[in-house]
C-alpha positions in Angstrom: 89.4 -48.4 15.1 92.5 -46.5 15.0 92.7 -42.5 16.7 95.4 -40.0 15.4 97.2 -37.8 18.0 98.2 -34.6 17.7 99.9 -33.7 20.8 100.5 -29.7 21.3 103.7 -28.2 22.8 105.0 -24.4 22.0 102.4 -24.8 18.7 104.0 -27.6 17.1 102.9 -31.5 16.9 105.3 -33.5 19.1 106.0 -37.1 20.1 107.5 -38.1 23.3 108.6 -41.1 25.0 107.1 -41.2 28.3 105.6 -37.6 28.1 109.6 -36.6 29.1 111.9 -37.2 26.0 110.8 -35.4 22.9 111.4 -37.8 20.3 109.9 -35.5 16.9 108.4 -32.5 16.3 106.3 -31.4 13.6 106.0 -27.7 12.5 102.5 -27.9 9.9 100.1 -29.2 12.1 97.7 -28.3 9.4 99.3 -30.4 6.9 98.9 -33.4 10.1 95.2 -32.4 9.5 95.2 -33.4 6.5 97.1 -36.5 6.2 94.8 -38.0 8.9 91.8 -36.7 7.0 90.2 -40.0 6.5 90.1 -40.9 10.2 86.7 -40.0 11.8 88.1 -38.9 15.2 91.2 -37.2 16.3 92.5 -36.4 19.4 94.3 -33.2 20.3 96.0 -33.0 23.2 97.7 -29.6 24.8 101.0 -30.8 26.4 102.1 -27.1 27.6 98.4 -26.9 29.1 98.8 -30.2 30.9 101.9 -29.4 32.8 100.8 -25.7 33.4 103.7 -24.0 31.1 101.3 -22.7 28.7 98.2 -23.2 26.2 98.1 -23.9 22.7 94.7 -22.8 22.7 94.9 -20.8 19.8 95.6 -24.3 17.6 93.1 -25.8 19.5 90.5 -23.4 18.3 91.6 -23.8 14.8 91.4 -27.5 14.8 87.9 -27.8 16.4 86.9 -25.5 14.1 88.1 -27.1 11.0 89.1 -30.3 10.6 86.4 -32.6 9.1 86.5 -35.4 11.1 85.3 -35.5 14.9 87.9 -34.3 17.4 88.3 -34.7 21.3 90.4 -32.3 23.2 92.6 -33.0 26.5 95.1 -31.4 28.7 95.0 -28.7 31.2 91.1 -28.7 31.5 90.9 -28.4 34.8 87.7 -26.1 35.1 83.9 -26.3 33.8 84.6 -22.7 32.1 87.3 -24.3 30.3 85.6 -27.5 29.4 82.5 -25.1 28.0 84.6 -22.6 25.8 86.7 -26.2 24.6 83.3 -27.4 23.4 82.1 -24.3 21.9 84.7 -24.0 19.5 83.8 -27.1 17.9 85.0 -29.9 19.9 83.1 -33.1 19.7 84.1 -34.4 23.5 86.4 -33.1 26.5 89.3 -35.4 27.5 89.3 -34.7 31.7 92.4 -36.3 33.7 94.1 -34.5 36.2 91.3 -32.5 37.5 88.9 -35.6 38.2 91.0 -35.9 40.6 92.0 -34.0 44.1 94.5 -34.9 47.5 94.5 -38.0 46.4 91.2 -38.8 45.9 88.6 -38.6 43.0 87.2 -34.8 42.6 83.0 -35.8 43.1 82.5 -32.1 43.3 84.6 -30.9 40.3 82.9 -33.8 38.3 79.5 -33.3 39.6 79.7 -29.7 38.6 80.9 -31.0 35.3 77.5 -33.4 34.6 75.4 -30.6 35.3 77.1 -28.4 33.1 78.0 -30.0 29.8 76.3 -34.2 30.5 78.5 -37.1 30.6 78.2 -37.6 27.3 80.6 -35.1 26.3 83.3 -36.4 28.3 86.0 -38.4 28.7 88.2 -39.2 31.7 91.8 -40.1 31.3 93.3 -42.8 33.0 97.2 -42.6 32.3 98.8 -45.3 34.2 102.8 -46.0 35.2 104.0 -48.4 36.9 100.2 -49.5 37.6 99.0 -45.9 39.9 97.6 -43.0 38.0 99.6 -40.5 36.9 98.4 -36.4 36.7 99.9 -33.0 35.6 101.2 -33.8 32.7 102.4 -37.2 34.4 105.0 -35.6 36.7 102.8 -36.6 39.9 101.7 -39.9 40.5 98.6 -41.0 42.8 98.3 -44.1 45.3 95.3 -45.3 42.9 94.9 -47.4 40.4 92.3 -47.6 37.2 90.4 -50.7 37.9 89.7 -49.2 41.9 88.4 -45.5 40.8 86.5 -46.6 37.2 83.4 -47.4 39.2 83.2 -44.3 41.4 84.1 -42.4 37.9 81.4 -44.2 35.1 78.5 -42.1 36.4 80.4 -38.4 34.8 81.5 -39.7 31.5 80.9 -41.9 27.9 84.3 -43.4 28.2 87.5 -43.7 29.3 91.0 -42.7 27.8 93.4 -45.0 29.1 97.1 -45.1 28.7 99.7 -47.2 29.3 102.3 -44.6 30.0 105.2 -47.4 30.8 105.8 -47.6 26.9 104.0 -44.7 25.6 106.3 -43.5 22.3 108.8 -46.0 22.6 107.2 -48.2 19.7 107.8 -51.3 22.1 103.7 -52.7 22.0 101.5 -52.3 24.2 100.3 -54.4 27.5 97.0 -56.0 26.4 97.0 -58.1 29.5 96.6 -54.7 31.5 93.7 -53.6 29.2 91.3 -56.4 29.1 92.4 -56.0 33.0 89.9 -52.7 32.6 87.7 -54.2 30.4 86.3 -56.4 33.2 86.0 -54.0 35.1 83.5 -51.5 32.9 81.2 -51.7 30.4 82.0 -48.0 28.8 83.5 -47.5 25.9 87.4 -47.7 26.2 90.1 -45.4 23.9 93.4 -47.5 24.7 96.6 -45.9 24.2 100.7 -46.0 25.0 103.2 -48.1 22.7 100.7 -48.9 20.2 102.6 -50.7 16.9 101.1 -53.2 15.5 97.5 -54.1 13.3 98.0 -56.8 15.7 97.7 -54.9 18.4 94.5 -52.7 16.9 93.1 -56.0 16.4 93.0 -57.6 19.9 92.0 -54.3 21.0 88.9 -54.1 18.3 88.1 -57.9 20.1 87.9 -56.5 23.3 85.5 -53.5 22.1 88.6 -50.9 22.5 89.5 -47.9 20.1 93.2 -47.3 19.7 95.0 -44.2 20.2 97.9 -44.2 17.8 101.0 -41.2 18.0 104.4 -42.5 17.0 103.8 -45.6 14.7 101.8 -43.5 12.3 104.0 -40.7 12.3 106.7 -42.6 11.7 105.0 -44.8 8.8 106.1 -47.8 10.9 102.5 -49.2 12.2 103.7 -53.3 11.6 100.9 -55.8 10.8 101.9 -58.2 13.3 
């Protein structure tokens, strides 16, 4: 199954490559909305929130609140207030990266706190990955972990995981499925892969592996290939 993006920075829908280069921007985020109407999930994620350079909060409340289709919101959620309001604007599930994680280490108090206070079931924890180590803040800092060593420790506080293959994210290259049926061994959650994304092929080796697919620049720019 294939995820729309909407990724949030100074309140318009961007793309870039490697979370650096903005490659497109897109003033009617609305009018995004709507031309992904028929999907039944949508994640929105808040780039300025992510990197700590602002919110698009307000957007954020508007799209929870409106859009039809279930939507999952990510980036600068960094505390169980924060996930709560998120979630009481309309939000089906919370997308958790940076802050389940702390010096290094993952954050068993943060996410503990975060179990009690809105379950598992309501969240998801992002695993961006470059050059194979986890990457945080907007994925400026990069950790001495990798996914397949901390998904363990990390199933008991969450439905699933967001991972993404940051190495090619936006730059319509493909994706690595050797990397994700990598994770797939190692956990039995459910799995939202993401980062390069192109191709129906691509969707479909995913959809074999019991993987979602988070799609951003092949279906903004029309160009999602069959093979």
């Amino acid at each position: 199954m294939i995820i729309p993006c909407i990724d949030l920075q100074g309140g318009k829908a961007v793309q870039l490559v490697r979370g650096r280069k903005l490659a497109l921007s897109v003033d009617d985020v609305l009018g995004l909305v709507e031309r992904f109407r028929d999907y039944p999930i949508l994640h929105v994620i808040d780039l300025d929130a992510a990197i700590g350079t602002g919110s698009n909060g307000r957007w954020i409340k508007i799209l929870a609140s409106r859009a039809r289709m279930k939507i999952r919101v990510g980036g600068g959620i960094r505390s169980v207030a924060r996930a709560e309001q998120i979630l009481s604007w309309g939000a089906d599930k919370i997308i958790v990266g940076s802050a389940a994680f702390r010096d290094g280490q993952v954050a068993h108090d943060f996410l503990q706190k975060l179990r009690a206070r809105v379950g598992p079931k309501q969240v998801i924890l992002a695993l961006d990955t470059e050059r194979e180590q986890i990457v945080v803040r907007g994925w400026r800092q990069r950790l001495k972990l990798r996914p397949a060593d901390v998904i363990p420790q990390l199933e008991p506080y969450c439905s699933g995981f967001l991972c993404t293959f940051v190495d090619n994210e936006g730059t319509m290259k493909g994706t690595d499925l050797a990397w994700f049926r990598k994770l797939r061994r190692v956990t039995k959650k459910p799995i939202t892969a993401a980062g390069g994304i192109r191709s129906q092929k691509e969707i479909h080796a995913l959809e074999k592996m019991g993987m979602q697919a988070a799609v951003g620049m092949a279906l903004y720019l029309g160009k999602l290939s069959g093979s």
